[in-house]
N, C-alpha and C positions, 0 to 999 in steps of 0.2 A: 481477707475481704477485697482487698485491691487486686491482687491476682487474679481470682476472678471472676470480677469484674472486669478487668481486661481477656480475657477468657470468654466471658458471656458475647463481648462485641465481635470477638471474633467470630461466636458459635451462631450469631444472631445474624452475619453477612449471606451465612445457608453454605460455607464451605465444603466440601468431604469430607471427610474423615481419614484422609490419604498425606499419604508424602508429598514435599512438591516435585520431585521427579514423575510422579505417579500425573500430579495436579498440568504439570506442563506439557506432557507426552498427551493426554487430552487434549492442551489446548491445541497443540500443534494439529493432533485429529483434525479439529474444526477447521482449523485454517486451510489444512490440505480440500478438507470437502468444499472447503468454500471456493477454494481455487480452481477443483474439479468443476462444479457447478457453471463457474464464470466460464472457463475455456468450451463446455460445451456450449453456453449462450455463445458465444465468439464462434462457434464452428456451424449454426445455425444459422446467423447472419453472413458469413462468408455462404455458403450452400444458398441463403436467399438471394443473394449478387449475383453468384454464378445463374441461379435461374432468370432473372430479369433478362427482357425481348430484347434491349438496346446491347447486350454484349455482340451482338452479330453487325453491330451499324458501324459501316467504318469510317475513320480519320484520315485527316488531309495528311499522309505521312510524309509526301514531299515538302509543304510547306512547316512542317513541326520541324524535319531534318535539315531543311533551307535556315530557319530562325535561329535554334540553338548552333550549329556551325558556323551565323557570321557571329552570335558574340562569342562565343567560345575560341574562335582565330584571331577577334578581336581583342582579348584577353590575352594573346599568345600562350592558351593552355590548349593547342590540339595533341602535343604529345601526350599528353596526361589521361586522355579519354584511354580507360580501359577496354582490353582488347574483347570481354566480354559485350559489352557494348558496339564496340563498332562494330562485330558480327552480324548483331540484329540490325544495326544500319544497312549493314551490305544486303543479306538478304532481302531488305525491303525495295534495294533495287533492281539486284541480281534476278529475283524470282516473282515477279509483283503479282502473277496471279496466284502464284501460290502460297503467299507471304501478304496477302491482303490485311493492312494494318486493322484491324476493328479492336473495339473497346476493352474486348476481351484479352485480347494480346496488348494492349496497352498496361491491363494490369499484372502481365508475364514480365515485362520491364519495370517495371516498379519492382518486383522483387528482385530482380538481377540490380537494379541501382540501389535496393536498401542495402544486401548483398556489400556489394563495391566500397559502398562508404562507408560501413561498417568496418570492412579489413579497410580500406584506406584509413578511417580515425585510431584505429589500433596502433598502425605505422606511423604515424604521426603526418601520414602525408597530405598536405595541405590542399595543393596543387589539386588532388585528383578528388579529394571533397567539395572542392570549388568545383570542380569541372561539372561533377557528377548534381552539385544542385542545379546549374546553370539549365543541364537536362531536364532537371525533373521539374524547373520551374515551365520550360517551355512546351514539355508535355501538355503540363495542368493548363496551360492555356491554351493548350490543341482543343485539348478535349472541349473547354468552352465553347471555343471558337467555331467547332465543328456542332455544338448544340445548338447555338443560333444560325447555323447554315442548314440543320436538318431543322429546324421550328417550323411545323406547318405541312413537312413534306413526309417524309421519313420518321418513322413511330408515330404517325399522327396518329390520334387515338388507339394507340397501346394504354390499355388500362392501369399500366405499372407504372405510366410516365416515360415509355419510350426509353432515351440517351441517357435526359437528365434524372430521371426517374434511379436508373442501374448506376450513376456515377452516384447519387446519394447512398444507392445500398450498400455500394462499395467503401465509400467514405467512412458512414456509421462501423460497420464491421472492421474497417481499418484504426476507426479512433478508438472502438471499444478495445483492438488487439495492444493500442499506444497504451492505456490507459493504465491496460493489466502490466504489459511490462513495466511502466514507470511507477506505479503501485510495490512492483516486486525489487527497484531499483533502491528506492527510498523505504521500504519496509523491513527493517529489520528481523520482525520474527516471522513474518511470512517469507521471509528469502531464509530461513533457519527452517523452520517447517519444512520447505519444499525439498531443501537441500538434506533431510533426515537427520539435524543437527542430535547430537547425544542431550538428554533434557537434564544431564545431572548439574550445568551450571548454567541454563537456560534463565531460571528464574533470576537469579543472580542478575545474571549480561540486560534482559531484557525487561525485567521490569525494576529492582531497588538500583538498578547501576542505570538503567534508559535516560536517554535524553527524552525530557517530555513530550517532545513533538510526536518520538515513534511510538511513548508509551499511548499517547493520545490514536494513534492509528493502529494500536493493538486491541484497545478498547473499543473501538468503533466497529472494526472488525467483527470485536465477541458479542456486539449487541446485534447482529443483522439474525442471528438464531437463538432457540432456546437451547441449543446444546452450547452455545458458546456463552447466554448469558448465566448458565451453570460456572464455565471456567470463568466468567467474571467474578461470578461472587468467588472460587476455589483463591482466586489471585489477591482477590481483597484479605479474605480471612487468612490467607498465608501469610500478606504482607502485615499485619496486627501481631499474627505468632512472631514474627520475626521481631516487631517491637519489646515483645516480651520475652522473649530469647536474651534480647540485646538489656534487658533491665534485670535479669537475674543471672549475671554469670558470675557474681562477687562468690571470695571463700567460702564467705556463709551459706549462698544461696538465697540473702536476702532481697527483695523486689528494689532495685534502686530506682528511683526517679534520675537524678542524671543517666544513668545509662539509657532511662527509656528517653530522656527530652535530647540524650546524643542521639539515636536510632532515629529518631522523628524528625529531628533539623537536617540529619544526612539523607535522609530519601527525601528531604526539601519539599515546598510546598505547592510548586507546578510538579512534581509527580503526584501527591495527597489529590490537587485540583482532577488531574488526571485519573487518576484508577477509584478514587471513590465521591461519592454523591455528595451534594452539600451538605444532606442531615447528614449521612454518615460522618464528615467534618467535623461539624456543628458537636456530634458528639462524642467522638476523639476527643475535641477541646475541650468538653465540660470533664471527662474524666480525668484527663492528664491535670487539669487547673485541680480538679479534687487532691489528685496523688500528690500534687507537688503540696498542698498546705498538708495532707495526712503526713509525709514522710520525714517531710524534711525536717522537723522537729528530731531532739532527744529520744528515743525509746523510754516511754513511759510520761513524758513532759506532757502537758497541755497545749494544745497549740495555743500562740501568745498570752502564754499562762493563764487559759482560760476554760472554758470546753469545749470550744469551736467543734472538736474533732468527733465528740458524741455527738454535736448538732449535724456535723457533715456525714455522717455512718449511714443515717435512713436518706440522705438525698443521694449519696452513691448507691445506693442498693433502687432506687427506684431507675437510674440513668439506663 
């Protein structure tokens, strides 16, 4: 009777009827589509930046070039400026009609300085991380700068918003690319998804072993579809099998209550808050408080020599 009953909650979560290898290689399905999905919204909004009217408006590049050069000498980090960078400096002397700074080549330098400081923070080198923000803060103030000097004149009435109009589209499309990276920095089983992790110890790592925070952003993850709140429920009712896995591996084969109340303390109860619902909780605790007055007793005893245990038979059968 307690078997299952332990059995039913799990069958009751709407799991498969599969392995969790079978249960995790779905999830990661989802995770990849959801990933696919995101990167084409991100490739949608970059494609709407590149069409906005203000990519052709250009920037004071002498005075951006003037700015970040005195505090950057004044810093004594002009060695440090990468040589990929000073190129584009020079050109914008060297050739100025044909190297006319505008908005649009503003955001060709932004990827040569994410670029830079990414292998400069690899290297550990400090120097040239500094240097390279020094730039990209004085950039972001061109660009301002130069939105209040065209206000009125240049893109006036562009329907898109002109300067300021493309430097937002650009912005949005650039936070939504931050977002997905730092999503995939901090997400454990979607950086296991994307990477084609093997799923035979996936359940394991990512959900009874997770730190609750990422089991929390695997679940949030599976609620954004109906394909993924399937692999929600698959994750719940596997993780209940596992309790019951964990409460019958004695010689006998008999249902122990400590083994199921060790399963249940060791996946702790910010992952329980995590992967299942309150009622679901709610009702975990009413069977396990059952199991433990049904079991714990002698075989064949009365619980507190009395009959508690035929009283408690029809209230577990209804749970």
């Amino acid at each position: 009777q307690v078997r299952s009953t332990w059995q039913s909650l799990a069958d009751d979560t709407n799991a498969r009827p599969v392995d969790n290898n079978a249960r995790m290689e779905s999830t990661f399905d989802t995770l990849r589509q959801g990933d696919e999905a995101r990167q084409a919204d991100i490739g949608a909004k970059y494609n709407a930046a590149r069409e906005m009217s203000g990519n052709d408006l250009p920037l004071n590049h002498i005075r951006f070039i003037d700015q970040a050069s005195r505090e950057i000498e004044k810093d004594g980090l002009g060695p440090f400026v990468p040589s990929s960078i000073t190129k584009v400096f020079t050109q914008m002397f060297d050739t100025p009609n044909n190297s006319r700074f505008t908005y649009e080549k503003s955001e060709t330098l932004i990827k040569i300085l994410n670029a830079e400081f990414k292998k400069a923070e690899r290297a550990g080198d400090g120097n040239t991380t500094k240097v390279i923000g020094i730039i990209r803060k004085n950039l972001d103030n061109e660009v301002d700068n130069s939105i209040a000097d065209l206000s009125g004149s240049l893109g006036q009435g562009a329907s898109d918003g002109g300067l300021a109009g493309t430097q937002g589209a650009w912005n949005t499309a650039r936070g939504a690319a931050k977002d997905r990276f730092q999503d995939l920095d901090s997400n454990p089983a979607l950086k296991a998804a994307l990477d084609d992790v093997a799923p035979d110890k996936a359940f394991d790592n990512l959900v009874l072993k997770a730190d609750e925070r990422d089991l929390v952003k695997l679940v949030d993850n599976l609620k954004k579809s109906p394909e993924g709140q399937q692999n929600l429920a698959d994750l719940q009712g596997a993780a209940i099998e596992h309790f019951i896995a964990k409460a019958s591996r004695g010689n006998d084969g008999a249902f122990s209550p400590a083994g199921l109340n060790n399963a249940i303390s060791t996946f702790g109860n910010n992952r329980m808050k995590a992967l299942f619902t309150p009622e679901q909780i709610s009702r975990i605790n009413d069977v396990k408080q059952v199991t433990d007055i049904l079991l714990q007793q002698p075989r064949g005893a009365a619980v507190n020599h009395s009959n508690t245990a035929s009283a408690l038979i029809p209230f577990l059968q209804r749970i």
